[in-house]
Every structure is written in structure tokens, then in C-alpha cells.
N, C-alpha and C positions, 0 to 999 in steps of 0.2 A: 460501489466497486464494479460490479454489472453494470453495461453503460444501459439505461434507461431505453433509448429507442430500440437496444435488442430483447429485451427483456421484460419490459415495461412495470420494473420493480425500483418500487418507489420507497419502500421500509424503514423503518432506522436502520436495520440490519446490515442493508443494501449502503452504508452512506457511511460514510469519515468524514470528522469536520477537520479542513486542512485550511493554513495556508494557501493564497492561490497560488504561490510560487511551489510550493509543494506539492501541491496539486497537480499543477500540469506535468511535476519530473514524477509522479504519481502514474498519470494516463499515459505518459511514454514510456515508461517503463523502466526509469531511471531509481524511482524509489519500489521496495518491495515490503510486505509483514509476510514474516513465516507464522502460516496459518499456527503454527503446534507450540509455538512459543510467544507471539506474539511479538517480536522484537523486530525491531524498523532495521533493515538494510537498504543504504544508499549504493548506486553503481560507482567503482572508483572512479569515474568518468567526470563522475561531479560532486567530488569529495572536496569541496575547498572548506575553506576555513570557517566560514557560516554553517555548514552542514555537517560536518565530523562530530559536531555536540549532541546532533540526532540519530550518528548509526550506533545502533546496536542498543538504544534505548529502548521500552517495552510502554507497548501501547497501553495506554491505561484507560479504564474502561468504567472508572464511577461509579459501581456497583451496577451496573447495566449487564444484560445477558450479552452485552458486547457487538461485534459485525458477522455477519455472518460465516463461520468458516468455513465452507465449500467456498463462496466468492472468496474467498481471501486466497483458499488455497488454486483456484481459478488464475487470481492476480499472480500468484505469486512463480507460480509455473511460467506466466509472462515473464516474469522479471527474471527469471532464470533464463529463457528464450534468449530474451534483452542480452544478457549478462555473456552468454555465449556467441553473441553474431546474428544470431534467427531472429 
């Protein structure tokens, strides 16, 4: 979630296994997880028909201690940025 070259955290903590297509509206700031709940929001920007199945679903975590939440909530301050124009 930290991009690597700023950080150079390599963790599981640090990492989502996504889709690449997910992935990139991921690093743009298109998709967001609220760190406090865990639940994926997509930007209505790119809410089509392939992607409405995933907003508001909760990232599930496998009994894993999960991603890290400071990144997450890092990310997701992005995605709020995103959401507003910034």
C-alpha cells in the first residue's frame, strides 16, 4: 500500500493481493479500504457494472493479522483527496 521505493517496505502487511485492473484504480486513487472497517469503496467515476459487485464489500483477511492499518488509513486519506478533486 506504501509504494516500496518510498518506503522500502516489503511486508505482507504493506501488500493487497488485487487484480491488476484493480490495482491500478488502487494506486490512482480510484478504489479506497476504510482503514476502521475494512470495507472497499470504489470512486463513482468508475462505478460501471463490473465494479458495483465490489463497493462496499469487506476485505476479508483469512485469519491473517491483516494490512497494515496506518497504510491503509494513509491510502485512504488518498482516496478521500481523490474523491474530492485534490
Amino acid at each position: 500500500m506504501r509504494p516500496y521505493a518510498a518506503y522500502e517496505e516489503n511486508g505482507a502487511g504493506n501488500g493487497l493481493l488485487l487484480r491488476s485492473d484493480l490495482h491500478t484504480l488502487f494506486d490512482l486513487g480510484f478504489i479506497g479500504i476504510d482503514p476502521s472497517t475494512l470495507r472497499v469503496s470504489f470512486s463513482p467515476a468508475c462505478l460501471c457494472a463490473e465494479y458495483t459487485a465490489y463497493d462496499g464489500v469487506m476485505l476479508s483477511v483469512n485469519g491473517t493479522r491483516g494490512p497494515d492499518v496506518s497504510a491503509l488509513a494513509e491510502r485512504w486519506e488518498f482516496f478521500q483527496s481523490c474523491l474530492s478533486g485534490g
